[in-house]
Short mmCIF file of the C-alpha atoms (twelve columns), coordinates in Angstrom:
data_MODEL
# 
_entry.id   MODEL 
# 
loop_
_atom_site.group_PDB 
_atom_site.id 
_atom_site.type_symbol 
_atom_site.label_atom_id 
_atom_site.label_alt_id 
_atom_site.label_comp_id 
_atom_site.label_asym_id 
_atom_site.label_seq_id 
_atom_site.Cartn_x 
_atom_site.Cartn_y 
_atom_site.Cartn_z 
_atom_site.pdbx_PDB_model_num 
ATOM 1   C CA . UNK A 1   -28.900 -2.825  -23.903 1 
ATOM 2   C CA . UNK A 2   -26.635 -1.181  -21.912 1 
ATOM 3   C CA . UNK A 3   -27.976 1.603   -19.270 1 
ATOM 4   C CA . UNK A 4   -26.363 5.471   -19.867 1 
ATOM 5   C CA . UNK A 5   -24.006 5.944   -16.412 1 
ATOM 6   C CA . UNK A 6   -25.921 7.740   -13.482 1 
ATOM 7   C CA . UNK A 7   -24.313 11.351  -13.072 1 
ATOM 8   C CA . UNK A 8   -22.855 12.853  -9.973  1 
ATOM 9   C CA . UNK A 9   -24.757 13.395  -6.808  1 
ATOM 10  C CA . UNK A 10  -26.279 17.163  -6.517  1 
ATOM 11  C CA . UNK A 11  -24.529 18.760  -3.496  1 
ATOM 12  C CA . UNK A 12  -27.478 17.905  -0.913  1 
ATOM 13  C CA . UNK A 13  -27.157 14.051  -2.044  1 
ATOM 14  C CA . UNK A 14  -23.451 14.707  -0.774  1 
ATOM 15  C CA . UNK A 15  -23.967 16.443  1.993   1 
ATOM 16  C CA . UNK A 16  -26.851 13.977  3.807   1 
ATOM 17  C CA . UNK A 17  -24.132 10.865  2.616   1 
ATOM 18  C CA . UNK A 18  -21.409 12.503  4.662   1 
ATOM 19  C CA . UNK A 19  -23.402 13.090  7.791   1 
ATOM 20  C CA . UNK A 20  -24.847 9.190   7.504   1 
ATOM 21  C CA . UNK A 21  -21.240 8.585   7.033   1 
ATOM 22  C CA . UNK A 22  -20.242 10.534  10.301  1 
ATOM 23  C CA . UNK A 23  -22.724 8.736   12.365  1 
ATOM 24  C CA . UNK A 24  -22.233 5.304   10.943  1 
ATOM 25  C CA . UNK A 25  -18.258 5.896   11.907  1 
ATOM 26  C CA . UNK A 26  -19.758 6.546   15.825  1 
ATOM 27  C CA . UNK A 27  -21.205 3.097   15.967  1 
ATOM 28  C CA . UNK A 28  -18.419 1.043   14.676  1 
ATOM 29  C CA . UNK A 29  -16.699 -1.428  17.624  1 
ATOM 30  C CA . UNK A 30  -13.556 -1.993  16.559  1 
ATOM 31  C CA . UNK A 31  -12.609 -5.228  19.135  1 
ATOM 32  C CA . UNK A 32  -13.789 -8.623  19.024  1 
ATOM 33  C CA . UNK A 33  -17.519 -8.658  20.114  1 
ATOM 34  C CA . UNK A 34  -17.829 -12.815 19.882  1 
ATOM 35  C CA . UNK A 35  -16.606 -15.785 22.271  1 
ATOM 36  C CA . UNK A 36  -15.278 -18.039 18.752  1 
ATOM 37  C CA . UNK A 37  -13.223 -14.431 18.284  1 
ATOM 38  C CA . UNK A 38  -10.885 -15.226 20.882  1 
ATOM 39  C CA . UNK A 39  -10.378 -18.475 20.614  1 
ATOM 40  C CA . UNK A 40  -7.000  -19.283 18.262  1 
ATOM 41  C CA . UNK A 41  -8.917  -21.755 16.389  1 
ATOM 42  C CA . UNK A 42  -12.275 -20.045 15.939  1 
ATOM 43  C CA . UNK A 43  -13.802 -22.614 18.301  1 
ATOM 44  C CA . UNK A 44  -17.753 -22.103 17.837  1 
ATOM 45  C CA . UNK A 45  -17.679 -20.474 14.429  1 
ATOM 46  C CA . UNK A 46  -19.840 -22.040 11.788  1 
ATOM 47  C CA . UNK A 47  -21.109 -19.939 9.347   1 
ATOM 48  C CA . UNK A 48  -19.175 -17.231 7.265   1 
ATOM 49  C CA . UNK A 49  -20.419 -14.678 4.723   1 
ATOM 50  C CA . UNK A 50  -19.241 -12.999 1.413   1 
ATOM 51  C CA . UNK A 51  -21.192 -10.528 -0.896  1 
ATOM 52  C CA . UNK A 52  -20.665 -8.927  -4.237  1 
ATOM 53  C CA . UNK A 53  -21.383 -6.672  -6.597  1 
ATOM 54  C CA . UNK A 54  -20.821 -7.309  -10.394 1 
ATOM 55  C CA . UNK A 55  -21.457 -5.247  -13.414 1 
ATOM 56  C CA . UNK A 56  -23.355 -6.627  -16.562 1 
ATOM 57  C CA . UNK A 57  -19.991 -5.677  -18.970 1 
ATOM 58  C CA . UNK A 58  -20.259 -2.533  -20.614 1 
ATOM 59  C CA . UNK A 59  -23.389 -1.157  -18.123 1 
ATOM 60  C CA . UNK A 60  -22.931 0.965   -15.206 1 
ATOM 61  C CA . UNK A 61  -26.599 0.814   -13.942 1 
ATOM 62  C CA . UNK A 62  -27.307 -2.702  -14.200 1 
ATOM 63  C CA . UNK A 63  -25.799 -5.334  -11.563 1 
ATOM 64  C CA . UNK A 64  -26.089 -8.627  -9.977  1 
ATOM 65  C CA . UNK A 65  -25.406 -8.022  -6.261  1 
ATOM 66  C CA . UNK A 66  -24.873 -11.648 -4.425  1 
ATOM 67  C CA . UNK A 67  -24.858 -13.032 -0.764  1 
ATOM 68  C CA . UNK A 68  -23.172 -16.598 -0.372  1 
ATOM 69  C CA . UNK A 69  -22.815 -18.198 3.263   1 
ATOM 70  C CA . UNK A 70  -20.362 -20.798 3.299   1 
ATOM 71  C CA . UNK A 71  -19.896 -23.346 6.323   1 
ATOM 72  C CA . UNK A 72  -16.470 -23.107 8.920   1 
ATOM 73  C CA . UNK A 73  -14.284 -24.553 8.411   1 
ATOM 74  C CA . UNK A 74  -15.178 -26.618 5.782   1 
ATOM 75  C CA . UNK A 75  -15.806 -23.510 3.592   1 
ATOM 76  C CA . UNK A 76  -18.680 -25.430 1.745   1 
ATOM 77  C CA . UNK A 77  -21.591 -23.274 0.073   1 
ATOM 78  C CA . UNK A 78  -24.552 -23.451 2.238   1 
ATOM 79  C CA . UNK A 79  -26.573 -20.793 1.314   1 
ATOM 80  C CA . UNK A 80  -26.175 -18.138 -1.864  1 
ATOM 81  C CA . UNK A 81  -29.092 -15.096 -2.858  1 
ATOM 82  C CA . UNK A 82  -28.089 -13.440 -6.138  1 
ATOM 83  C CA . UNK A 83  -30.408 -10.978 -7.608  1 
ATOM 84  C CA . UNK A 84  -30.537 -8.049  -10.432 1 
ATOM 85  C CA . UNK A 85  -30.408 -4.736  -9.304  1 
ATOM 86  C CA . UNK A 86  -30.925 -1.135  -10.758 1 
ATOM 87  C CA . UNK A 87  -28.220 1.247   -9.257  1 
ATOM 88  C CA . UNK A 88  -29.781 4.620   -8.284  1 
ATOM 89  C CA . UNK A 89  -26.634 6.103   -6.945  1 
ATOM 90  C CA . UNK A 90  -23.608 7.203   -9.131  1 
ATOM 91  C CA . UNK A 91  -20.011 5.777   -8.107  1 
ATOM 92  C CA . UNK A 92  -18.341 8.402   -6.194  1 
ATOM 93  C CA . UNK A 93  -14.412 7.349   -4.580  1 
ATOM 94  C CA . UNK A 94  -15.124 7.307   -0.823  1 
ATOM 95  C CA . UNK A 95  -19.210 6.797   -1.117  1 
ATOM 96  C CA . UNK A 96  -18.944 3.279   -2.609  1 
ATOM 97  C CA . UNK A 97  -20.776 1.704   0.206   1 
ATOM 98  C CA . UNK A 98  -24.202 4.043   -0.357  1 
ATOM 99  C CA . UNK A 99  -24.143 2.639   -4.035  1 
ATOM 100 C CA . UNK A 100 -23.752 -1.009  -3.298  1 
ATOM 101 C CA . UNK A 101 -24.303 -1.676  0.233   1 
ATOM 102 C CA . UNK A 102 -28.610 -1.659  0.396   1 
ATOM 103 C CA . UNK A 103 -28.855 -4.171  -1.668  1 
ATOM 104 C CA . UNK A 104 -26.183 -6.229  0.513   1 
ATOM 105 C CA . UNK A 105 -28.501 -5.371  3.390   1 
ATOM 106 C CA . UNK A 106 -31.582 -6.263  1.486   1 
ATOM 107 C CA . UNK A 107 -29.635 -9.597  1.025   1 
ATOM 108 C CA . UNK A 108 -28.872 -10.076 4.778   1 
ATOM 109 C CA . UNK A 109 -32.232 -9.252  6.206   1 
ATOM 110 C CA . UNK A 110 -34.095 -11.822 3.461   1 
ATOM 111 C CA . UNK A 111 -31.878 -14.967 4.897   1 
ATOM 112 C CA . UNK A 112 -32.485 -13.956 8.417   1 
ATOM 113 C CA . UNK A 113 -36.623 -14.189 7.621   1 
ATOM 114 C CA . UNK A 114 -35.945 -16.844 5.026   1 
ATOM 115 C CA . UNK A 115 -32.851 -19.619 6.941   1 
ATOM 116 C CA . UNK A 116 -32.311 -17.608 9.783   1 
ATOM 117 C CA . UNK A 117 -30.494 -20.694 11.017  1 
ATOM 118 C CA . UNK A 118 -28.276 -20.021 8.190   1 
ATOM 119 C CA . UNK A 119 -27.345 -16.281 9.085   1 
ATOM 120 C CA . UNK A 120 -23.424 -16.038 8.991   1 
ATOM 121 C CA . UNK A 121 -21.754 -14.947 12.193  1 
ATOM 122 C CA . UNK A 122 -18.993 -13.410 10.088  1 
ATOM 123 C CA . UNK A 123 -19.272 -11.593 7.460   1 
ATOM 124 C CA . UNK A 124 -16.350 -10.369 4.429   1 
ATOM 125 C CA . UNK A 125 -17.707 -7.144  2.232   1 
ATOM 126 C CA . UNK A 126 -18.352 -3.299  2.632   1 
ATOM 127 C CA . UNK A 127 -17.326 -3.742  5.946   1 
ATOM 128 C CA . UNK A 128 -17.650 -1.521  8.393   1 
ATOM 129 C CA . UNK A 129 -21.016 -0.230  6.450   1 
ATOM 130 C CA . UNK A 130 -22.795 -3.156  5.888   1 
ATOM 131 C CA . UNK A 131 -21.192 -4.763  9.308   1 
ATOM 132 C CA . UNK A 132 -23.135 -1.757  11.373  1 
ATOM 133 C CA . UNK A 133 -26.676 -1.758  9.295   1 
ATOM 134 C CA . UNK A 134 -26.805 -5.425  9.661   1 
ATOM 135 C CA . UNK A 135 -25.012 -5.834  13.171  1 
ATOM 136 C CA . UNK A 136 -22.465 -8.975  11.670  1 
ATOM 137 C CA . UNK A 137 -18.617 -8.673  12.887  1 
ATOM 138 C CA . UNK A 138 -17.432 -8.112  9.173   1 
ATOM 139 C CA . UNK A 139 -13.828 -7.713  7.962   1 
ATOM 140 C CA . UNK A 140 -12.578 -4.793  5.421   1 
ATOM 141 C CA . UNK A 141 -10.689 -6.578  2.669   1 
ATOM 142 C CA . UNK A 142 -8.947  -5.360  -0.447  1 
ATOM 143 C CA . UNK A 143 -6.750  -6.783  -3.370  1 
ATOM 144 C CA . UNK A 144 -5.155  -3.137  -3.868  1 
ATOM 145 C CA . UNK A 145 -4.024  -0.375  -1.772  1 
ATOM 146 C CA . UNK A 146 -6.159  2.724   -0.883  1 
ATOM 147 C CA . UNK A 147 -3.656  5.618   -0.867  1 
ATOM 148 C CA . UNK A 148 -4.994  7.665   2.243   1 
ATOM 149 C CA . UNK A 149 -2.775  9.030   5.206   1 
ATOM 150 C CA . UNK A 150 0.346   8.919   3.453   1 
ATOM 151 C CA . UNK A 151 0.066   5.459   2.664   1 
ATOM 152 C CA . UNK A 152 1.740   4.827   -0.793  1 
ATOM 153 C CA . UNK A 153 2.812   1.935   -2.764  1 
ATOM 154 C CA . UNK A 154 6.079   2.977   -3.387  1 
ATOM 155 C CA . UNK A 155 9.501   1.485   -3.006  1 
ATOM 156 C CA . UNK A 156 9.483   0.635   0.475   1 
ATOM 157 C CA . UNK A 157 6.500   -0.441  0.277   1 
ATOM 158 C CA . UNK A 158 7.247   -2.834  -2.384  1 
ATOM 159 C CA . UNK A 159 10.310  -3.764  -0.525  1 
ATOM 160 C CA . UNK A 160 7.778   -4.785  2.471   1 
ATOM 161 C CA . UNK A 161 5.535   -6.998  0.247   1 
ATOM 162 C CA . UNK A 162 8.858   -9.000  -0.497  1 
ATOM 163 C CA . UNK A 163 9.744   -9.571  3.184   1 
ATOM 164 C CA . UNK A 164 6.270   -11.531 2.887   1 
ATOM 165 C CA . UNK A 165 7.888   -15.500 2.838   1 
ATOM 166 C CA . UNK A 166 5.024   -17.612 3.534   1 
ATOM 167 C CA . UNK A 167 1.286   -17.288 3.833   1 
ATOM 168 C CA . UNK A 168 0.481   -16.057 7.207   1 
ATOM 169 C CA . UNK A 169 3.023   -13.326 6.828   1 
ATOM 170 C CA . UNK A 170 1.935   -9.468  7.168   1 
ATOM 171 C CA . UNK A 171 3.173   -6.175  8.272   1 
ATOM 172 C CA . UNK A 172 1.629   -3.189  9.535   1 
ATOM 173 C CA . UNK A 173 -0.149  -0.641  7.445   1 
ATOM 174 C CA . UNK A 174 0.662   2.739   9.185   1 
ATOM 175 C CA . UNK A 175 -0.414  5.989   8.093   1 
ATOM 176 C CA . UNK A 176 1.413   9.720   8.331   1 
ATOM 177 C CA . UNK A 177 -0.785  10.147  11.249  1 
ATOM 178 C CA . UNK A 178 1.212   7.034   13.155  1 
ATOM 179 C CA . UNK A 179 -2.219  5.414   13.550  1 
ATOM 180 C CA . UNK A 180 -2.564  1.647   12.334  1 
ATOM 181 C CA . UNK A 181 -4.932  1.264   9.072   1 
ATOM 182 C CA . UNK A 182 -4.706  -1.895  8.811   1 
ATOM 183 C CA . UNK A 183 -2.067  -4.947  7.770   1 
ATOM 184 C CA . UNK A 184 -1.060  -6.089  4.669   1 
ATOM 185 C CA . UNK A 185 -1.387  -10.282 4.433   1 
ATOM 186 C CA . UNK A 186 0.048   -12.616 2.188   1 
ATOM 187 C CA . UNK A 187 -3.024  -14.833 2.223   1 
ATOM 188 C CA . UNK A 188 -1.754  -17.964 0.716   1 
ATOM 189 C CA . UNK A 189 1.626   -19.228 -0.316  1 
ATOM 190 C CA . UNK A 190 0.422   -20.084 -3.717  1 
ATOM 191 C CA . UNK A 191 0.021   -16.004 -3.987  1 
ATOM 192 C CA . UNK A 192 3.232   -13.106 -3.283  1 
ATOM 193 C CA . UNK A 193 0.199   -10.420 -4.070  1 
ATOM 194 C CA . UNK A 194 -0.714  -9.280  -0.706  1 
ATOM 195 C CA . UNK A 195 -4.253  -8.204  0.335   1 
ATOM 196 C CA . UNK A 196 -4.643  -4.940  2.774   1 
ATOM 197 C CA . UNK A 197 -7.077  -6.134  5.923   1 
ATOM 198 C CA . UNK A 198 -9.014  -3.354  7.994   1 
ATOM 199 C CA . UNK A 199 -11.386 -3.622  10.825  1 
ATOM 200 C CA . UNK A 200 -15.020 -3.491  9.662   1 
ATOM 201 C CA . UNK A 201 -17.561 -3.864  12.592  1 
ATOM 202 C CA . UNK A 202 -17.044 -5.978  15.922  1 
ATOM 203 C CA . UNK A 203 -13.620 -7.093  15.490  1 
ATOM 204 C CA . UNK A 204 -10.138 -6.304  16.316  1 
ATOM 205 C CA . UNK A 205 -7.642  -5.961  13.369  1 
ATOM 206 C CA . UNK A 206 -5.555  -9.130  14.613  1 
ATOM 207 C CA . UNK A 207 -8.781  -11.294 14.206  1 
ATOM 208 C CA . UNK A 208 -9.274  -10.099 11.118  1 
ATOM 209 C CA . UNK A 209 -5.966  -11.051 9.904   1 
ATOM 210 C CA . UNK A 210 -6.404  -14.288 11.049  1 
ATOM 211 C CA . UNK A 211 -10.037 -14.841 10.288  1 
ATOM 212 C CA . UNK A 212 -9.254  -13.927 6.616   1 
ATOM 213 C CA . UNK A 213 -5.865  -16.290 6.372   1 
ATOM 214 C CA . UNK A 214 -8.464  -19.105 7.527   1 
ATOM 215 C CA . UNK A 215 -10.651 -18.621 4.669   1 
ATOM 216 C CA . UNK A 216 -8.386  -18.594 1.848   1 
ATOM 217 C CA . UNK A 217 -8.075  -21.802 -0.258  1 
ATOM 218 C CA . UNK A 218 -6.190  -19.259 -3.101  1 
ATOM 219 C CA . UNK A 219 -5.800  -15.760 -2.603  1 
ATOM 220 C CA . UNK A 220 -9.030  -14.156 -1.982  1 
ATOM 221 C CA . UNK A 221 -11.605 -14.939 0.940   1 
ATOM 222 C CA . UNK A 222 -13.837 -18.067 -0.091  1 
ATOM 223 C CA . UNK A 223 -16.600 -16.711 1.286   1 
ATOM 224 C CA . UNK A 224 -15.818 -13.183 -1.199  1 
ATOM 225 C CA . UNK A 225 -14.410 -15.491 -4.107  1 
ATOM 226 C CA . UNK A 226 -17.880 -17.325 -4.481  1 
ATOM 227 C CA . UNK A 227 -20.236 -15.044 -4.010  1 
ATOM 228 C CA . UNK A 228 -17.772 -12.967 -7.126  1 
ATOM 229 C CA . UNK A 229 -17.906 -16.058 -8.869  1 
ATOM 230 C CA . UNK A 230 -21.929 -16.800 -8.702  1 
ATOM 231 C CA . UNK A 231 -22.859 -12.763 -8.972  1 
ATOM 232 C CA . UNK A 232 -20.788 -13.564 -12.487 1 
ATOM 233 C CA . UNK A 233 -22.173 -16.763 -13.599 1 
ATOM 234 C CA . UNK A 234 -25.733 -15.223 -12.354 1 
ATOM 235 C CA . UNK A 235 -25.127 -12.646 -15.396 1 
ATOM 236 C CA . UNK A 236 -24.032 -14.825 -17.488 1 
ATOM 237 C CA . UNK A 237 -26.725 -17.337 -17.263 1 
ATOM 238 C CA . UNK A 238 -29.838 -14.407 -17.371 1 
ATOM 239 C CA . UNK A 239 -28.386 -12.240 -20.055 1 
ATOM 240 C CA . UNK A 240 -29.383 -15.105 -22.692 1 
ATOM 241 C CA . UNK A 241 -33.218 -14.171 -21.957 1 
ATOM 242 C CA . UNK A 242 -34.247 -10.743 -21.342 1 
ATOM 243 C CA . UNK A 243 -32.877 -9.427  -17.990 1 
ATOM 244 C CA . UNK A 244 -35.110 -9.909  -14.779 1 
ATOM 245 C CA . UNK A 245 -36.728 -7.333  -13.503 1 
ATOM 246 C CA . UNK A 246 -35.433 -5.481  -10.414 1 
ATOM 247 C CA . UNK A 247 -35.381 -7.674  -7.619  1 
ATOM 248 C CA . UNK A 248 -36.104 -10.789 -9.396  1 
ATOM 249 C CA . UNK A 249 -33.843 -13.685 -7.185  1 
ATOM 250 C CA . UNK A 250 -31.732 -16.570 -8.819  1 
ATOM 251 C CA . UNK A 251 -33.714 -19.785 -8.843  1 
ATOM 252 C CA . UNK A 252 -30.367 -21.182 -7.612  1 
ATOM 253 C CA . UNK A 253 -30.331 -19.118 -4.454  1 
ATOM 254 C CA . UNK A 254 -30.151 -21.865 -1.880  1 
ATOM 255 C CA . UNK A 255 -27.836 -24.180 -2.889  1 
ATOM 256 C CA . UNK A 256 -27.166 -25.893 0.274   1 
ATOM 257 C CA . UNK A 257 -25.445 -27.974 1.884   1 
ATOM 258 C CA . UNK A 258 -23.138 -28.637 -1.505  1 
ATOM 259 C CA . UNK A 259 -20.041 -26.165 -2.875  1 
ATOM 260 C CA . UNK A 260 -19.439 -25.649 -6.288  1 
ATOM 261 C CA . UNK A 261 -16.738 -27.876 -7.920  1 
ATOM 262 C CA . UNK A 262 -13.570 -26.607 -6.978  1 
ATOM 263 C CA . UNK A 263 -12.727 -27.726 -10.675 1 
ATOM 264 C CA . UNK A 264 -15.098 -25.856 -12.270 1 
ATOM 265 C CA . UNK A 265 -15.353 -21.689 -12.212 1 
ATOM 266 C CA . UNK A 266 -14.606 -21.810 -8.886  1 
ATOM 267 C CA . UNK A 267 -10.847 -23.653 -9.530  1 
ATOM 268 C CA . UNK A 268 -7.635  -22.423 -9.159  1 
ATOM 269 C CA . UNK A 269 -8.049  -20.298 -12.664 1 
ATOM 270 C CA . UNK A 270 -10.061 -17.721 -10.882 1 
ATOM 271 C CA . UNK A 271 -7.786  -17.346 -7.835  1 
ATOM 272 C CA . UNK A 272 -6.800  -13.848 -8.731  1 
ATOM 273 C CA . UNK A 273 -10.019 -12.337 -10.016 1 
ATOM 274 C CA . UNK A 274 -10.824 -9.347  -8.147  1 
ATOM 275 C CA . UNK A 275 -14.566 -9.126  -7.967  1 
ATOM 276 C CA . UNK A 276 -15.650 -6.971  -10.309 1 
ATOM 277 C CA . UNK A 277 -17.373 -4.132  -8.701  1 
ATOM 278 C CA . UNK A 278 -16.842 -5.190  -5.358  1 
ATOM 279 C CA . UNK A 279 -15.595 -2.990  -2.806  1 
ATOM 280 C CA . UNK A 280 -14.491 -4.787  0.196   1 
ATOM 281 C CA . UNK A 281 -12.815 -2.768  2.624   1 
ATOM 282 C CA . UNK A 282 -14.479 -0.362  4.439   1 
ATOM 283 C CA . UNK A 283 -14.496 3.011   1.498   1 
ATOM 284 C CA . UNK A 284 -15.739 5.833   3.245   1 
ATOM 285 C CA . UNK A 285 -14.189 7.959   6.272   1 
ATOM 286 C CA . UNK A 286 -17.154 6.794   7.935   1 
ATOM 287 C CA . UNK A 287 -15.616 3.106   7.757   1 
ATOM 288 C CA . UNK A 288 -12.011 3.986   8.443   1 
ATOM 289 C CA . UNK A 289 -9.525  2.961   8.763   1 
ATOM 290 C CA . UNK A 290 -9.607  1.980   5.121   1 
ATOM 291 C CA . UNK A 291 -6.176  1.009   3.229   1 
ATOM 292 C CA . UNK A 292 -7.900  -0.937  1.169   1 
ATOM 293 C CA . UNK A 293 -11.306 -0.129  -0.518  1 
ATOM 294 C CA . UNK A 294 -10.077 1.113   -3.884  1 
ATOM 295 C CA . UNK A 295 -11.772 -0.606  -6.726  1 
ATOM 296 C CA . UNK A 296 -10.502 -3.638  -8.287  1 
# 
C-alpha cells in the first residue's frame, strides 16, 4: 500500500538544514586530493562507486536506496548493498541531499566494516554531500540542467549542445556571476543528450569530466547506471512478498567479482533511464556549484 507523502519541513527543520548546509559547503576541496587523479589514465584507480535512490511507483515514503562498487577499468560489479528505507524527510528543491543522502552514508560506512578492501576510491552520487560525510572524492552528475545563476536552457544553450560532435566533447557551464558551475559532456557518441558535471568533494572539475567520460559504456556513469538498475530490480523482486522491514538488506548484496549481463536490464535499452529518484549532482548551496541536481 502506498505511504501518504511526508509534508513540508516546519521552519526550525529548515533553518538547522541550511546551517548544516553552510558548514558542509566550508569543508568541500574542490582540487584533486588523489595521486591516480593526476595521472591521464587514472593510473592506480581500482574501485569506483555509484548510489541510488528509487521510489516503490506510486509511494513517496517508501524507497530502495542502493550502493554498487564496480572495478576500474573494467567497470565489472564487485560489490552492490541495496536495502528498503522509510523516508522521514519531505522532498524540498535544494535539500535533496538531507532526504536521501543518510542512507547513502549508512551504505558507505557498512562496506568499509563489512569489505573494507572493497571501499571505492571514487565515488558518483549526492556529491559534494555524501563526498564530505563519507570523505570519498565524488563527482556531481546530472542528466538535466539546474537553472541557478542565470543558467538557462535556452537557445544558445541548445545551440551549444549541438557543437557537441563526438563523445569527449563539452563546454563550459558559466553562470551570471562569471563563475564556472560546471561543464556540460557529451558522454558517449552513441548519446547527443549531454550530462552537466560539477565538482563534488576532492576533485577538480577537469577530473571530473574525465573521470565520468571513462565510466560511460552508454550515457550515464556505470557505476550510477547499476546501482539505478539493481535499486529497481531490488523493488521489483520484494514487492511480490510483503515489503521488508526498514533496513532489511538484499540477499544479493555482494555480488562480486561478476557484472550483470550487459544483455539483460543492464543492456543498451536502459541507456537513457534517469534514475528514478536519484539526485546526482551536488543540490543544495551547500554543494555548489550545482548545474545539475534537478530531478530526473
Amino acid at each position: 500500500m502506498a505511504q501518504e507523502a511526508i509534508g513540508p519541513p516546519p521552519e526550525e527543520t529548515l533553518s538547522l538544514w541550511k546551517r548544516e548546509q553552510a558548514l558542509l559547503k566550508a569543508r568541500v576541496v574542490d582540487q584533486d586530493t588523489e595521486a591516480w587523479q593526476r595521472d591521464p589514465a587514472f593510473a592506480g584507480l581500482q574501485r569506483v562507486g555509484g548510489v541510488d535512490v528509487s521510489f516503490v511507483k506510486g509511494d513517496s515514503v517508501r524507497a530502495c536506496a542502493s550502493l554498487v562498487v564496480l572495478s576500474y577499468p573494467e567497470l565489472e560489479v564487485l560489490y552492490e548493498d541495496s536495502r528498503l528505507v522509510h523516508l522521514t524527510a519531505p522532498y524540498l528543491s535544494g535539500f535533496l541531499a538531507f532526504r536521501e543522502a543518510p542512507f547513502l552514508a549508512d551504505a558507505v560506512r557498512r562496506l568499509r566494516e563489512e569489505a573494507p578492501s572493497l571501499a571505492p576510491q571514487a565515488g558518483f552520487g549526492v556529491a559534494c554531500h555524501l563526498g564530505v560525510l563519507t570523505d570519498l572524492p565524488c563527482v556531481g552528475v546530472a542528466k538535466k540542467l539546474l537553472q541557478v545563476d542565470g543558467l538557462e536552457k535556452d537557445a544558445l544553450h541548445q545551440d551549444q549542445i549541438r557543437l557537441l560532435r563526438a563523445g569527449g566533447d563539452s563546454f563550459p557551464l558559466t553562470g551570471r556571476s562569471g563563475a564556472v558551475l560546471g561543464r556540460a559532456l557529451r558522454s558517449h557518441d552513441g548519446s547527443s543528450k549531454p550530462l552537466y558535471i560539477s565538482v563534488g568533494h576532492k576533485m577538480s572539475l577537469e577530473t571530473a569530466v574525465r573521470l565520468t567520460r571513462s565510466c560511460c559504456r552508454f550515457r550515464v556513469p556505470e557505476p550510477v547506471r547499476q546501482a539505478d538498475i539493481r535499486s529497481r530490480d531490488f523493488i521489483r523482486r520484494t514487492l511480490g512478498a510483503p515489503p521488508p522491514a526498514p533496513g532489511r538488506e538484499s540477499t544479493s548484496r555482494a555480488q562480486r567479482p561478476k557484472a550483470r549481463p550487459t544483455g539483460g536490464p543492464g543492456g543498451p535499452s536502459g541507456e537513457d533511464r534517469a534514475p528514478a529518484a536519484h539526485s546526482p549532482g551536488p543540490s543544495t548551496p551547500a554543494e555548489a556549484p550545482a548545474p545539475g541536481a534537478q530531478e530526473q
